[in-house]
C-alpha positions as CSV (number, residue, x, y, z in Angstrom):
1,X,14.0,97.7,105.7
2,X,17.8,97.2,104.3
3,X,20.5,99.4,106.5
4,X,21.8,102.6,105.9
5,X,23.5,105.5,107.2
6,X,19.8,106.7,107.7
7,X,18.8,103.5,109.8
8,X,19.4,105.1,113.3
9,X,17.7,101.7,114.8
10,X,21.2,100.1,115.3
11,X,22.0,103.4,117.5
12,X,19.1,103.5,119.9
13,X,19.4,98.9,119.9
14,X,22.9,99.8,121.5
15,X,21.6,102.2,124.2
16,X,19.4,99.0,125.4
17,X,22.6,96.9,126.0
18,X,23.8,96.2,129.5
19,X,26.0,98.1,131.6
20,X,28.3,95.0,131.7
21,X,27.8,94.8,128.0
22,X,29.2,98.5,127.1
23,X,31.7,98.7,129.5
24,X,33.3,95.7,128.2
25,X,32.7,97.1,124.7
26,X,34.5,100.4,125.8
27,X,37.2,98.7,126.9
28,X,37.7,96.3,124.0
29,X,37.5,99.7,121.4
30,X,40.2,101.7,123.7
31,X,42.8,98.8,124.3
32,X,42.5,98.4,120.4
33,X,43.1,102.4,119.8
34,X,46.1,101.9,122.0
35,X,47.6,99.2,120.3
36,X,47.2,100.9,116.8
37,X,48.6,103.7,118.0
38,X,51.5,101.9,119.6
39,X,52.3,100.3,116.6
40,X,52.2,103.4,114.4
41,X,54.4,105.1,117.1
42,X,56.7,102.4,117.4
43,X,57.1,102.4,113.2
44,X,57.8,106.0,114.1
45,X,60.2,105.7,116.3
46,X,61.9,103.2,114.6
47,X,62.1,104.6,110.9
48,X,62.2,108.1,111.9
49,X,66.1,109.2,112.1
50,X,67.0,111.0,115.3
51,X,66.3,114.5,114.8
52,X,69.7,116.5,114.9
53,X,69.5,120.8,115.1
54,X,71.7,123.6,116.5
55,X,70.6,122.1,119.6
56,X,71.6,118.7,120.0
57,X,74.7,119.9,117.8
58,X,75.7,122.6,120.9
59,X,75.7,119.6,123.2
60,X,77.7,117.1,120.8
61,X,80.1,120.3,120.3
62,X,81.0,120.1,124.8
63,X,84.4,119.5,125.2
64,X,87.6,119.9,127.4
65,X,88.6,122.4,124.9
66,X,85.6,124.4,126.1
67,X,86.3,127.3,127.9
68,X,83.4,129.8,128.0
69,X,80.0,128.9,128.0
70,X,77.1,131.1,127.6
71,X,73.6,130.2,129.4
72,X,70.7,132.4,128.9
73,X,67.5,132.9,127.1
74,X,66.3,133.1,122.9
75,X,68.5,136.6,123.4
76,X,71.4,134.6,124.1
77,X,70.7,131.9,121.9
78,X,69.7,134.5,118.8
79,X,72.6,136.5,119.9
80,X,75.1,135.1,119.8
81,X,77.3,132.9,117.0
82,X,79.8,131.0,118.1
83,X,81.6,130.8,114.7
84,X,82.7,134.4,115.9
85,X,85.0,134.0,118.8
86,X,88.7,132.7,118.3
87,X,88.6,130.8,121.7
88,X,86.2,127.6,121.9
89,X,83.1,128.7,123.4
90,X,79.5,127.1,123.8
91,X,76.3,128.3,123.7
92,X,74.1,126.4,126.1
93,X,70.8,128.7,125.6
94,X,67.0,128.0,125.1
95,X,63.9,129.9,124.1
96,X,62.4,130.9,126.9
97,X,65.2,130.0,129.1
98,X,64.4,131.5,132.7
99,X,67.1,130.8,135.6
100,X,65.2,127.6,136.4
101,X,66.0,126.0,133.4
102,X,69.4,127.5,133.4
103,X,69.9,125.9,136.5
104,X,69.0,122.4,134.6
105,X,71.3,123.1,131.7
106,X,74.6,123.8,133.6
107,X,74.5,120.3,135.6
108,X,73.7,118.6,133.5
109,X,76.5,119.7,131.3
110,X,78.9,120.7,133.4
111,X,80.7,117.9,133.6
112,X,81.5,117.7,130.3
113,X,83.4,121.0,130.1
114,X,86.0,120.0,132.9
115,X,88.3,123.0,131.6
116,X,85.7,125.7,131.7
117,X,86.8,128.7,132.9
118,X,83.7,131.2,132.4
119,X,79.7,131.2,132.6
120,X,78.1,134.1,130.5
121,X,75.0,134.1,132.2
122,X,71.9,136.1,131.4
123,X,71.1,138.5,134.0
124,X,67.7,140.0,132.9
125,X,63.7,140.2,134.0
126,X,63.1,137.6,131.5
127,X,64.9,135.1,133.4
128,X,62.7,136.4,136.3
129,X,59.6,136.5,135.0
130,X,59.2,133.1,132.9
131,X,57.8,129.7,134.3
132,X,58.6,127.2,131.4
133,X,58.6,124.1,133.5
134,X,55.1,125.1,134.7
135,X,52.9,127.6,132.3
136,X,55.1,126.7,129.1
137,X,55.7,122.7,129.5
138,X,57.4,122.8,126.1
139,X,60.5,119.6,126.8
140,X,61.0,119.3,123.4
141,X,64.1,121.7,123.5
142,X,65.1,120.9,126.9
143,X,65.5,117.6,125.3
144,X,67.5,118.3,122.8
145,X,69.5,120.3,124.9
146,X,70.2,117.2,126.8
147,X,68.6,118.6,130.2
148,X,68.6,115.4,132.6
149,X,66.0,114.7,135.0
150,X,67.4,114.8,138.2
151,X,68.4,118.2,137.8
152,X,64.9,119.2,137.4
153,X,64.0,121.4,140.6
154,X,60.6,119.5,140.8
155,X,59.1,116.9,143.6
156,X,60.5,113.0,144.0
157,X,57.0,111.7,142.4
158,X,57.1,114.0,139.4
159,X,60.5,112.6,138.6
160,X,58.9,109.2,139.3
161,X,56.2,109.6,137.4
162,X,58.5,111.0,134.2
163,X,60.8,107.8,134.6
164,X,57.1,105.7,134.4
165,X,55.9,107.7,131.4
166,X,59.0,107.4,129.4
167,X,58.9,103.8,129.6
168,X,58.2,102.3,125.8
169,X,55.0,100.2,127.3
170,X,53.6,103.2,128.7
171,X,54.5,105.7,125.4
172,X,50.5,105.0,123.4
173,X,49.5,106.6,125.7
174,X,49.6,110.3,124.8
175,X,48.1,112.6,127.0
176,X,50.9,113.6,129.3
177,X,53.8,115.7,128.8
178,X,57.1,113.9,128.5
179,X,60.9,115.2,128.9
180,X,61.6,112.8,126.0
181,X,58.3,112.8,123.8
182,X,59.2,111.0,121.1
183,X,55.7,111.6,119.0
184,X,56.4,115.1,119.4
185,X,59.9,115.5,118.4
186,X,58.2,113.3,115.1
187,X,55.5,116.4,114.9
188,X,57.9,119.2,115.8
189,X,60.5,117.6,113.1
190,X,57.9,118.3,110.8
191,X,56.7,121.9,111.9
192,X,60.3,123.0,112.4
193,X,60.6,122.5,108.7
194,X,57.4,124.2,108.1
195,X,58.7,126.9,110.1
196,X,61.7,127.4,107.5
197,X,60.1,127.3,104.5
198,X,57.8,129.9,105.8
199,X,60.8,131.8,106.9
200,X,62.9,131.3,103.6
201,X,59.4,132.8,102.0
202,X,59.6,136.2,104.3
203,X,62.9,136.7,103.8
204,X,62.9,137.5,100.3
205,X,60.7,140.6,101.1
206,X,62.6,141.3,104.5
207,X,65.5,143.7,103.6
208,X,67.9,141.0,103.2
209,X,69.6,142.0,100.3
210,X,70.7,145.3,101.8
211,X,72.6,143.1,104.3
212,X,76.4,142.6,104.3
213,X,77.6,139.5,103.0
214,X,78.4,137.8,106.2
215,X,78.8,134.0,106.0
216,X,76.8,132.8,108.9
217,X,79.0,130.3,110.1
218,X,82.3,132.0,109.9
219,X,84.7,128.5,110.7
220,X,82.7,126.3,108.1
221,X,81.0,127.9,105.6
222,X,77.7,126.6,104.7
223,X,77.2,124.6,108.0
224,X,75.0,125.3,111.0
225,X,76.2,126.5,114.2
226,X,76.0,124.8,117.4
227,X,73.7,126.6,120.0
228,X,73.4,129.6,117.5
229,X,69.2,130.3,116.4
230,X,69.7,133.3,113.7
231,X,66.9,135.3,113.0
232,X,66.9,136.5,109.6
233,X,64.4,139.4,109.9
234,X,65.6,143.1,109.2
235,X,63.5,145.6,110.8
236,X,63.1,149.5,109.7
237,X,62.3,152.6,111.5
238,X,58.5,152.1,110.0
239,X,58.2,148.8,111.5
240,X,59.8,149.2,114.9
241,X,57.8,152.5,115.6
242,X,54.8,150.6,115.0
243,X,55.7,148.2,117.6
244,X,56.7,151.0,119.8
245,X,52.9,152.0,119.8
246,X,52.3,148.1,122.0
247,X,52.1,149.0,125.1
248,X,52.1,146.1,128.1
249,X,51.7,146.5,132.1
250,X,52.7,143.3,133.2
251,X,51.9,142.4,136.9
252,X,55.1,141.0,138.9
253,X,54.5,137.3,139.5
254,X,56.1,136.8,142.6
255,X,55.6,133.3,143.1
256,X,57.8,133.2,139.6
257,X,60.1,135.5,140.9
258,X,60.4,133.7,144.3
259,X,61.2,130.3,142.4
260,X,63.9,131.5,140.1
261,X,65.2,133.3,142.7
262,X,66.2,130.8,144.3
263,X,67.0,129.0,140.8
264,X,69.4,131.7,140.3
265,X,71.2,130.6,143.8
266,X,71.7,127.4,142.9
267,X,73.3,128.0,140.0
268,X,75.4,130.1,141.1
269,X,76.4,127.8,144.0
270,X,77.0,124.7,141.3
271,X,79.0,127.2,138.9
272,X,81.0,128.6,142.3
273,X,81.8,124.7,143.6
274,X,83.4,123.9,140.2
275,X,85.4,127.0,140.2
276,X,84.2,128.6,137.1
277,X,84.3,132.5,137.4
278,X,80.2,133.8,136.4
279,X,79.8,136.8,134.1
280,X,76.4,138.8,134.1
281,X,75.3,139.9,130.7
282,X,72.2,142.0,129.4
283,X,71.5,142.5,125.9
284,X,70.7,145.9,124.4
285,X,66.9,146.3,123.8
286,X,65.1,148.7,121.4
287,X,63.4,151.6,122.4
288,X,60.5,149.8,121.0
289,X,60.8,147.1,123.8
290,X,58.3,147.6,126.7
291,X,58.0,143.9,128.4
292,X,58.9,143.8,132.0
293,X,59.7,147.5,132.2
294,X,56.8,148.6,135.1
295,X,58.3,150.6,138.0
296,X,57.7,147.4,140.0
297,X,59.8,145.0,137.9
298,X,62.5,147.7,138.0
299,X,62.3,146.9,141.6
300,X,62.8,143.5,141.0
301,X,65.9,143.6,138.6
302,X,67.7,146.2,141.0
303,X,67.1,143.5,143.8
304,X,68.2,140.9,141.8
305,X,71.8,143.1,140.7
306,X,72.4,144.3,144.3
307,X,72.0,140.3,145.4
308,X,74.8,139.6,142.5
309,X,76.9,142.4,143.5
310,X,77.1,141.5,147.3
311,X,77.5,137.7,146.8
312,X,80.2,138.1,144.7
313,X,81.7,141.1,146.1
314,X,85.1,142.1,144.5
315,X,84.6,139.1,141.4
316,X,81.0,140.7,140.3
317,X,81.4,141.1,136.7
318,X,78.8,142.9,134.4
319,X,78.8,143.0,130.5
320,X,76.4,145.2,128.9
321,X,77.0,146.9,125.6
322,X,74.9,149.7,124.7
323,X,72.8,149.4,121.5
324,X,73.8,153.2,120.6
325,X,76.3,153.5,118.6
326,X,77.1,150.1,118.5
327,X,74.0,148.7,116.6
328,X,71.6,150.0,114.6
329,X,68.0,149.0,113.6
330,X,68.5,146.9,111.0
331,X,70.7,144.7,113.7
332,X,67.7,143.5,115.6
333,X,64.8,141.3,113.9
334,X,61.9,142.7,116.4
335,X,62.0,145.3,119.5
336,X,64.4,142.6,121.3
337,X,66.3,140.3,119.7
338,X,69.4,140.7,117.2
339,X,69.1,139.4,113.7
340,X,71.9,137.3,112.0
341,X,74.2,140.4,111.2
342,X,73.4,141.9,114.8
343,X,74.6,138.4,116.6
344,X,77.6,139.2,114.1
345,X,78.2,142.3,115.4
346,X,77.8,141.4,119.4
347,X,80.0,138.1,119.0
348,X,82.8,140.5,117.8
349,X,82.4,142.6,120.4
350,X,82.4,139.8,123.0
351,X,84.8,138.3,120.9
352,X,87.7,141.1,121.8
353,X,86.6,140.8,125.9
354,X,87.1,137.5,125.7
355,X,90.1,137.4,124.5
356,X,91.4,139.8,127.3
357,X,90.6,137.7,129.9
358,X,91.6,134.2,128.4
359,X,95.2,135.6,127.7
């Protein structure tokens, strides 16, 4: 009988092989998956330009010039637009930034800012309540941010194991999580731009045009700006009572709070040995915004404040403007996070305070 995809004789002939026999099969097959793959990833590599965003650009941007930084969370980093402040400011923020990752971002820049004078740092339950390094694992963004390993708060063979994995021999191999994935930043090149087109598609319908005529980036026109995400979103009343109707009862993760606890501490002890004054800052929420808002996180965030205000005594500094009458619905893109002309409106705001205190 000739062979076909219906002779199934060839299949049950290879069950009756030898251990010896499949095992060496097995291992022929993988190491030749391996290679392909290397060699795909290395054309990859290779051909693929290094991918270049408001992140990478915020660390190119680092200079002696640099004088305030601000270090938080996607509130900072939607939140605030550089562009908008007269003095030379950075914004050194993340999505999903908790104090952990803070922590990782400040050394491993702070070197770079020798004249730096201020930290803006994000003071909030979010920065409590996050585990990226653990729960998220997303490096892609801590890699573009430029986050270097020994600042990582994690164990000696982690960091070994890291250095091992990001070896070019070792890189086929693809199913660990890297601090420098290559074949991901590849993938979430091509997502990110995805992501905008799908973007560029809701924002016709979004309430743009009722918008002020802002340029985004105020210093170059038509440029990004470094560190600055926008969100382009313009919520109503409609929308935002909607989300109003969410309820969440989140549990307090201490073991998360524990750890960036202590993150928080050794921030502040690298930001106080370099002699760079820290600023706490808190954005203004909806009324729509109900994530970390229990009676026992309340708990938690006064501990966290009366722990700022008797470590630093005299020097405690707290920023927090209220979203009433200063911003209005259509400032914010959900129940949390400023839109475009909202980051507009807080980086002028900021803008004036900072200008006090750098005179």
């Amino acid at each position: 009988m000739l062979s076909s995809i219906f002779n199934f004789s060839g299949v049950a002939a290879a069950f009756r092989l030898p251990f010896t026999t499949k095992c060496w099969f097995l291992v022929i097959l993988s190491a030749g998956v391996v290679m392909y793959k290397g060699a795909v990833d290395q054309i990859i590599r290779t051909y693929t330009p290094q991918q270049t965003n408001h992140l990478t650009e915020a660390v190119e941007d680092l200079s002696e010039e640099t004088r305030v930084m601000f270090l938080g969370s996607s509130h900072m980093a939607a939140g605030i637009n550089p562009s908008y402040f007269d003095q030379k400011v950075a914004n050194i923020s993340v999505n999903a930034g908790n104090f952990e990752v803070l922590e990782i971002l400040f050394k491993s820049h702070v070197d770079r800012v020798p004249n730096l004078e201020y930290v803006i740092v994000e003071a909030d339950n979010t920065c409590l309540a996050i585990d990226r390094l653990n729960e998220t694992r997303d490096f892609v963004e801590l890699n573009y941010l430029g986050a270097k390993l020994e600042h990582y708060p994690k164990p000696k063979w982690w960091k070994l194991s890291q250095r091992l994995l990001n070896q070019d021999w070792v890189y086929p191999i693809l199913f660990y999580n890297r601090l420098t994935p290559y074949e991901y930043v590849y993938k979430r090149k091509l997502a990110y731009t995805r992501e905008q087109r799908s973007a560029l598609n809701q924002q016709k319908h979004s309430g743009r045009d009722t918008m002020p005529d802002w340029p985004f980036n105020r210093k170059e026109p038509g440029a990004s700006v470094p560190g600055h995400s926008p969100h382009m979103h313009v919520m109503d009343k409609e929308r935002m009572d909607r989300i109003d109707r969410i309820t969440f009862d989140d549990p307090v993760f201490w073991d998360r709070v524990e750890k960036n606890s202590a993150a928080l501490d050794r921030l502040l002890a690298c930001i106080d040995e370099h002699g760079v004054q820290p600023i706490f800052f808190r954005f203004p929420y909806t009324y729509a915004y109900h994530r970390w808002n229990t009676a026992e996180w309340d708990e938690v965030d006064s501990t966290m404040m009366r722990y700022l205000e008797d470590r630093y005594s005299e020097r405690f500094v707290f920023w927090q403007i209220p979203r009433e009458p200063y911003f209005e619905i259509s400032d914010y893109s959900d129940s949390q996070h400023l839109n475009k002309w909202g980051a507009i409106k807080m980086s002028g705001y900021l803008n004036d305070w900072i200008n006090e205190l750098l005179e």
